[in-house]
Legacy VTK file of the C-alpha trace (Angstrom):
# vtk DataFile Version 3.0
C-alpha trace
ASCII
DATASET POLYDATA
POINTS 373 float
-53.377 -12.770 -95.724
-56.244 -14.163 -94.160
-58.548 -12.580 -91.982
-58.169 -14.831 -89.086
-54.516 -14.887 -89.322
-54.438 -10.895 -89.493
-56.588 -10.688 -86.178
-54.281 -13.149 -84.461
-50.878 -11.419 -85.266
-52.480 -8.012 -84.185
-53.582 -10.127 -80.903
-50.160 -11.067 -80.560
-48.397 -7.383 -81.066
-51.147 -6.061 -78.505
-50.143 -8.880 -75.933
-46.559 -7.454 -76.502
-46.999 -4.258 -76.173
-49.231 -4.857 -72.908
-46.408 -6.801 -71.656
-43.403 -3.608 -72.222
-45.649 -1.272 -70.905
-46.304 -3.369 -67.302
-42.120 -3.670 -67.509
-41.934 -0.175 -67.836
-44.296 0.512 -64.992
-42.756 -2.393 -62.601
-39.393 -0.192 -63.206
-40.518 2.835 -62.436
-42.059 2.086 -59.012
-39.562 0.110 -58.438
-36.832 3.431 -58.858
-39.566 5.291 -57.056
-39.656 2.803 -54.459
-35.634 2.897 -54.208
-35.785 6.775 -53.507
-38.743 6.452 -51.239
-36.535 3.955 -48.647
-33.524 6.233 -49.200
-35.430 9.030 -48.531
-37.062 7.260 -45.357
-33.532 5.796 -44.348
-31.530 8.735 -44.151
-33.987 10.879 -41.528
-33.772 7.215 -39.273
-29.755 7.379 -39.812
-29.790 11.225 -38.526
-31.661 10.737 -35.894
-28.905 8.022 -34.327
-26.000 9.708 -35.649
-25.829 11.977 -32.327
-26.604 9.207 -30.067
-23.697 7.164 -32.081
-21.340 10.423 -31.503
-21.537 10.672 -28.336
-21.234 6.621 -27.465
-17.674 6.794 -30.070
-16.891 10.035 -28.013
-17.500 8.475 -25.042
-15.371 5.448 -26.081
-12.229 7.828 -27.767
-11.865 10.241 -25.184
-12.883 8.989 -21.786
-11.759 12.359 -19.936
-13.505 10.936 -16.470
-11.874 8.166 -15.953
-8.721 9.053 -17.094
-8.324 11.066 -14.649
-8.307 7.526 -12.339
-6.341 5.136 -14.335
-2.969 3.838 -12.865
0.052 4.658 -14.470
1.429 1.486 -16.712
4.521 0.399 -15.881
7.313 0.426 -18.613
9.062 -2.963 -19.017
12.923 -2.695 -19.466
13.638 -6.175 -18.909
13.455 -7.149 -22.348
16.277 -9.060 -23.511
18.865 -11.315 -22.298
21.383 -8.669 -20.516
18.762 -6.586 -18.432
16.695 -9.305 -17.086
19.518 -10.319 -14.483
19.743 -6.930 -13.425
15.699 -6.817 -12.723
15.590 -9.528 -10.871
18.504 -8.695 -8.767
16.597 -5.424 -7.902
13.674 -6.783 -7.859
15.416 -9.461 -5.168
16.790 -6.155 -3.185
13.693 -4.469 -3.515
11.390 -7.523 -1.977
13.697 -9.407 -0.030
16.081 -7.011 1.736
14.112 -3.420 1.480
10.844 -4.505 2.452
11.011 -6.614 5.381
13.712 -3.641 7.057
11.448 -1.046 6.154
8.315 -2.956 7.359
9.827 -4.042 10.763
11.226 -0.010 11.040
7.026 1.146 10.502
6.014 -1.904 12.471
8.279 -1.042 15.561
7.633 2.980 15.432
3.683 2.257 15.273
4.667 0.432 18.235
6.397 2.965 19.704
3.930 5.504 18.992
1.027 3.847 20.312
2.350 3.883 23.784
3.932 7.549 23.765
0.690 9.119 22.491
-1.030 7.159 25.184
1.238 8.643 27.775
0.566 12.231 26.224
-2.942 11.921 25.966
-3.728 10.338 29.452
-0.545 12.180 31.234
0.370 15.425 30.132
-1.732 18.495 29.347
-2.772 19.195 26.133
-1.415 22.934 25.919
1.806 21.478 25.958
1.066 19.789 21.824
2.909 16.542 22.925
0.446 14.970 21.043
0.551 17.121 17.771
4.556 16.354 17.773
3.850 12.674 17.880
1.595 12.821 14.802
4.084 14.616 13.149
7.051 12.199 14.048
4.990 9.185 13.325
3.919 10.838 9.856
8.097 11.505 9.076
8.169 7.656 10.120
5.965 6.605 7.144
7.715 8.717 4.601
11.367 7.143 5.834
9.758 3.916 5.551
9.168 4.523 1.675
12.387 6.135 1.454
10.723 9.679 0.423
12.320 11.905 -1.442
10.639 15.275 -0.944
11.607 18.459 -2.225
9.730 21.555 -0.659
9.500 24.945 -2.431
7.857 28.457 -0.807
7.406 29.394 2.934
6.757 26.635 4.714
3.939 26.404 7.915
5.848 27.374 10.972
6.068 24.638 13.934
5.021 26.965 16.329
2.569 29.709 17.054
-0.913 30.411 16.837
-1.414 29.806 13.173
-4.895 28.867 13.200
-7.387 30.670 10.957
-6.145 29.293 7.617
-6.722 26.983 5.015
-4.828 24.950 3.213
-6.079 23.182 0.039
-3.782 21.104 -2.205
-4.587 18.128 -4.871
-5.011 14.604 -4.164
-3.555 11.615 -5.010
-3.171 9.151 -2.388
-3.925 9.432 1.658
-0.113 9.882 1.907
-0.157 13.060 0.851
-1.650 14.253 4.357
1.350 12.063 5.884
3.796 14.204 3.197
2.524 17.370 4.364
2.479 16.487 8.092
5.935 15.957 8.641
7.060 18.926 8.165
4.578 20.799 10.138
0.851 19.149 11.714
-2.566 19.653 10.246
-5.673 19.281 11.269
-7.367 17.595 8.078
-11.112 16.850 6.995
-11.081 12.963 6.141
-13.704 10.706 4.730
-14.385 7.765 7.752
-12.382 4.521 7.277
-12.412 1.575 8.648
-9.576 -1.026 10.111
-6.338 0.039 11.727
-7.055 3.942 9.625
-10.187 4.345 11.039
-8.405 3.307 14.454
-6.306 6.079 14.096
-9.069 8.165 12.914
-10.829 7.779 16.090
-7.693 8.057 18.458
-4.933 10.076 17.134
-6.451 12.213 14.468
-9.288 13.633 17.043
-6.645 14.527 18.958
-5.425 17.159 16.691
-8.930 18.040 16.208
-9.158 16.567 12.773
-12.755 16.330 10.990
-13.911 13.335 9.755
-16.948 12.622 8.032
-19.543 10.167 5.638
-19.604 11.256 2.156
-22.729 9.468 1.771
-24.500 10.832 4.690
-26.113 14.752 4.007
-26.420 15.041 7.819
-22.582 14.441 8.003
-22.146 17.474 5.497
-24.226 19.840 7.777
-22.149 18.977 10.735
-19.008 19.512 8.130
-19.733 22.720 7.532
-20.378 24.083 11.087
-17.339 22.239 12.486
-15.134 23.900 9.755
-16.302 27.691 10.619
-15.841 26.475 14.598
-12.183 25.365 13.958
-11.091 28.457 11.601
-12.375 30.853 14.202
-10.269 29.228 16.810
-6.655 30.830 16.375
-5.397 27.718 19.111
-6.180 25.089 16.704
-3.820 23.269 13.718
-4.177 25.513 10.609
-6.878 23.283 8.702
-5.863 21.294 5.639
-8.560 20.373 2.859
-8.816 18.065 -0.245
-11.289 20.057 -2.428
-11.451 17.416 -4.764
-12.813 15.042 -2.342
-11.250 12.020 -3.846
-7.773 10.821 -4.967
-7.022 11.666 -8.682
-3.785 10.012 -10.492
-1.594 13.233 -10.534
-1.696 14.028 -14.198
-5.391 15.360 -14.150
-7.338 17.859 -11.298
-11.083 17.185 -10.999
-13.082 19.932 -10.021
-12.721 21.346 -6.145
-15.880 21.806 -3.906
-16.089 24.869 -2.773
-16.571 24.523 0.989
-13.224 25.737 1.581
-13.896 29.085 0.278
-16.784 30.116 1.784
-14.863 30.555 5.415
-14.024 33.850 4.579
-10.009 33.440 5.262
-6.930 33.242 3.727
-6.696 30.026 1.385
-2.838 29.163 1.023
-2.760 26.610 -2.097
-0.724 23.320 -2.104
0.542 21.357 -5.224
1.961 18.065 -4.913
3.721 16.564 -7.599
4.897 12.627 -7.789
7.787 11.572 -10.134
6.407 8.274 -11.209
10.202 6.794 -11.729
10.174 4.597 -9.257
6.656 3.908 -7.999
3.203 5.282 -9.159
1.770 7.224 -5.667
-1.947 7.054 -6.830
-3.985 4.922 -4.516
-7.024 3.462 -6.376
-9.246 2.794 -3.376
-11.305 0.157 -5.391
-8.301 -2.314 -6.460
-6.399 -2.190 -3.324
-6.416 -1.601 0.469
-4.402 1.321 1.766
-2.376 -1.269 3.558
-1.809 -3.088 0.057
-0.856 0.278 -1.193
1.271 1.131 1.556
3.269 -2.245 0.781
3.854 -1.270 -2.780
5.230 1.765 -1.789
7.844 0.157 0.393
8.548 -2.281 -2.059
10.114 0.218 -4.265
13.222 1.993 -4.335
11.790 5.679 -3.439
8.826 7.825 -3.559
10.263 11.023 -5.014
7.789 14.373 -4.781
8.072 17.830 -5.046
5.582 20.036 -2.740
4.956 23.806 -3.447
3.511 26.004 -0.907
2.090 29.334 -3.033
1.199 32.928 -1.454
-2.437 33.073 0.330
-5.284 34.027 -1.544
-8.208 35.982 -0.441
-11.571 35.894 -1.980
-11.883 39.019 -4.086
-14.927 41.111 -3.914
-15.954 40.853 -7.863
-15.914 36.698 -7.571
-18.085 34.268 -6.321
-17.219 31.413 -4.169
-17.068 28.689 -7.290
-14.753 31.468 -9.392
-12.280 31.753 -6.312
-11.988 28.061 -6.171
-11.460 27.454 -10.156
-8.522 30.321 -9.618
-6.870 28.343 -6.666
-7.153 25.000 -8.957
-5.692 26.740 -11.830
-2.994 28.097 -9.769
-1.925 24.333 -8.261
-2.606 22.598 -11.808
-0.096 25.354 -13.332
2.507 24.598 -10.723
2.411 20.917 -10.489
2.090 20.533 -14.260
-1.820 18.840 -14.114
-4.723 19.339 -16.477
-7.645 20.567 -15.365
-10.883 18.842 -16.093
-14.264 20.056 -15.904
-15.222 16.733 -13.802
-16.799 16.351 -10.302
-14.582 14.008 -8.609
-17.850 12.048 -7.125
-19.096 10.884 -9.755
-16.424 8.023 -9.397
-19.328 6.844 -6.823
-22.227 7.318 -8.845
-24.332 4.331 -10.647
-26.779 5.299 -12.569
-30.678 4.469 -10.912
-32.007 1.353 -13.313
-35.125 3.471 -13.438
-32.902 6.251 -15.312
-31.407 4.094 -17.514
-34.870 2.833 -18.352
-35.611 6.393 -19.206
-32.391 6.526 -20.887
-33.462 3.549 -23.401
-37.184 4.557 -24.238
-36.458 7.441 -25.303
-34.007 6.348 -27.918
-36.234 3.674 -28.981
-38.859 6.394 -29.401
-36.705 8.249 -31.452
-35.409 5.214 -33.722
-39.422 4.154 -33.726
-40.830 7.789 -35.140
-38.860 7.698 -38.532
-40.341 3.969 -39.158
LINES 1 374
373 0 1 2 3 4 5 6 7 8 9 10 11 12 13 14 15 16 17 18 19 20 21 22 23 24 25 26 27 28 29 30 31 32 33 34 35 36 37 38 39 40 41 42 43 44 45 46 47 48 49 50 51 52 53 54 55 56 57 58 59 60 61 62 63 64 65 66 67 68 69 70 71 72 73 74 75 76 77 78 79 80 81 82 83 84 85 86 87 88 89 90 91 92 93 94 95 96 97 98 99 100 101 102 103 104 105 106 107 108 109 110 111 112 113 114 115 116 117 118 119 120 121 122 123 124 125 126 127 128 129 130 131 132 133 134 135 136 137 138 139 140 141 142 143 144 145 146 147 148 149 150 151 152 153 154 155 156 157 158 159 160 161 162 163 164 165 166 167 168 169 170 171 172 173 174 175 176 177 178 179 180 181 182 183 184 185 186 187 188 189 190 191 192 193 194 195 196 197 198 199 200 201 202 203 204 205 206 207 208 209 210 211 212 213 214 215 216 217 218 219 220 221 222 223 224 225 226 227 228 229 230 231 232 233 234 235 236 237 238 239 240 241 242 243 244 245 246 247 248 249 250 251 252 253 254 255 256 257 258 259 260 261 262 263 264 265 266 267 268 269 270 271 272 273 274 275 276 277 278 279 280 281 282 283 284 285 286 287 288 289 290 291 292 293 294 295 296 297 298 299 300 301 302 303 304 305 306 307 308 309 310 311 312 313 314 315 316 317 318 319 320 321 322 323 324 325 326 327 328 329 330 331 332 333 334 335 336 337 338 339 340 341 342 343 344 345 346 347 348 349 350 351 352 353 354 355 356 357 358 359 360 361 362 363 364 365 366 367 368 369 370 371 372
């Protein structure tokens, strides 16, 4: 062989060799570079995976608002032999029940309005004319809804001075004051309304010396407070009857209860209230309808059936604080009435978050996403 053809095939193997080697070394960053992005992935995957919990948590198992959601009603007209029989109840229901129940309600409002007038303006007020009409007008509603209302325990008595207690129960709809009124008054704490409730409000529920008040207003909560130790002092007065959890809940959960009511230092008698949802769901979800709206549902139905259990007064114990005597009392009505408990404040159902916090909210994920970059 040739010189010059020697020094070209040795060119040649040294090109080759060159060439495997820069493979080799385009592989291996190129596996290095693999385990570098996995490596730089997974810390930016960790650091979302407990904002991305708690948004799928949030999205499963909604306990908050739950604990506002009407009940869905169960279709049974679903083939060819029940659907006659809905609509001819449904015809009953709309057509006959409703307009004699509405005129009976209409009439005894009427009725009302000019006897209370009478015993307000005419008669003293020692003589509780006007606590008898509340409670006659409040046994009007319930016949107008054809109630069905089963009461368990020692009722409140009629008579006497049987002032100096409090009565707490669960909420589910404004009726339940009307429920609880019929068979003996109260003199309630109520969040200001307006139309032909807040009428009443100003007119027949001051009469029984009934406390109203502005949830959004803090000066409203002072005057609450002092109001509430003037009445339970007074042994005259209606024995006081309080919502704790200061909004209506759907009767299968119990939000937490503000604990206003025990710090009076009396005797808290606790009141469950339990709808059967067979006929008609009794939750009133202030934000889709009007009370009046509601109240027409209710009449349009064949019966509102409920079961009301008045339980042994409690006394605040000298090892507990005011919050632990109030999560007893709940427990006690959510055992009897068959509710769950949730660890919830019932007014956060009126709180939006500030844009400002959800500004907060969304830098500081982005700062967290950002860092692992």
């Amino acid at each position: 062989m040739r010189v010059r053809d020697y020094e070209r095939v040795t060119a040649g193997i040294e090109l080759e060799r060159r060439e495997r080697e820069a493979a080799e070394l385009r592989s291996t960053s190129s596996r290095s570079g693999s385990k570098t992005a996995k490596a730089a992935t997974l810390p930016r995957l960790l650091d979302c995976s407990g904002v991305v919990q708690d948004a799928c948590a949030a999205i499963i198992d909604d306990s908050f608002n739950r604990c506002f959601q009407e009940n869905d009603e169960v279709a049974w007209n679903f083939n060819f032999y029940l659907l006659p029989l809905w609509w001819c109840g449904w015809v009953v229901r709309n057509a006959v029940l409703f307009p004699l129940r509405l005129g009976f309600i209409l009439s005894a409002s009427a009725v009302f309005t000019v006897t209370f007038m009478f015993a307000h303006y005419c008669t003293p007020r020692r003589w509780g004319f006007e606590r008898k009409l509340v409670e006659l007008y409040a046994a009007a509603f319930v016949v107008s809804w054809t109630g069905v209302i089963k009461y368990h325990g020692p009722r409140p008595t009629r008579t006497g001075k049987v002032g100096g207690m409090v009565y707490v129960s669960n909420h589910t709809s404004m009726i339940d004051y009307l429920v609880l009124t019929q068979v003996s008054p109260f003199a309630v704490i109520q969040q200001k309304h307006k139309g032909w409730v807040g009428l009443l409000q100003r007119t027949a529920m001051n009469a029984i010396d009934c406390i109203e008040f502005n949830r959004t207003d803090i000066k409203d909560r002072h005057t609450v407070t002092e109001r509430l130790k003037q009445h339970v002092s007074d042994d005259t007065r209606l024995p006081l009857l309080i919502f704790p959890e200061g909004t209506c809940v759907n009767n299968k959960y119990c939000v937490m209860f503000k604990r206003g009511a025990f710090d009076l230092g009396v005797d808290v008698v606790p009141v469950a209230i339990k709808y059967n949802n067979i006929f008609v769901d009794a939750f009133w979800n202030s934000r889709r309808q009007s009370f009046s709206r509601h109240l027409c549902k209710l009449m349009s139905s064949w019966a509102v059936v409920a079961d009301v259990w008045y339980m042994e007064p409690q006394r605040k114990r000298d090892d507990e604080t005011s919050i632990e005597f109030a999560e007893r009392v709940r427990t006690m009505i959510c055992e009897r009435a068959g509710l769950k408990a949730v660890p919830w404040d019932g007014m956060l159902k009126y709180y939006r978050p500030s844009p400002k916090e959800r500004d907060n909210r969304r830098k500081a994920f982005a700062e967290k996403i950002l860092s692992g970059l």
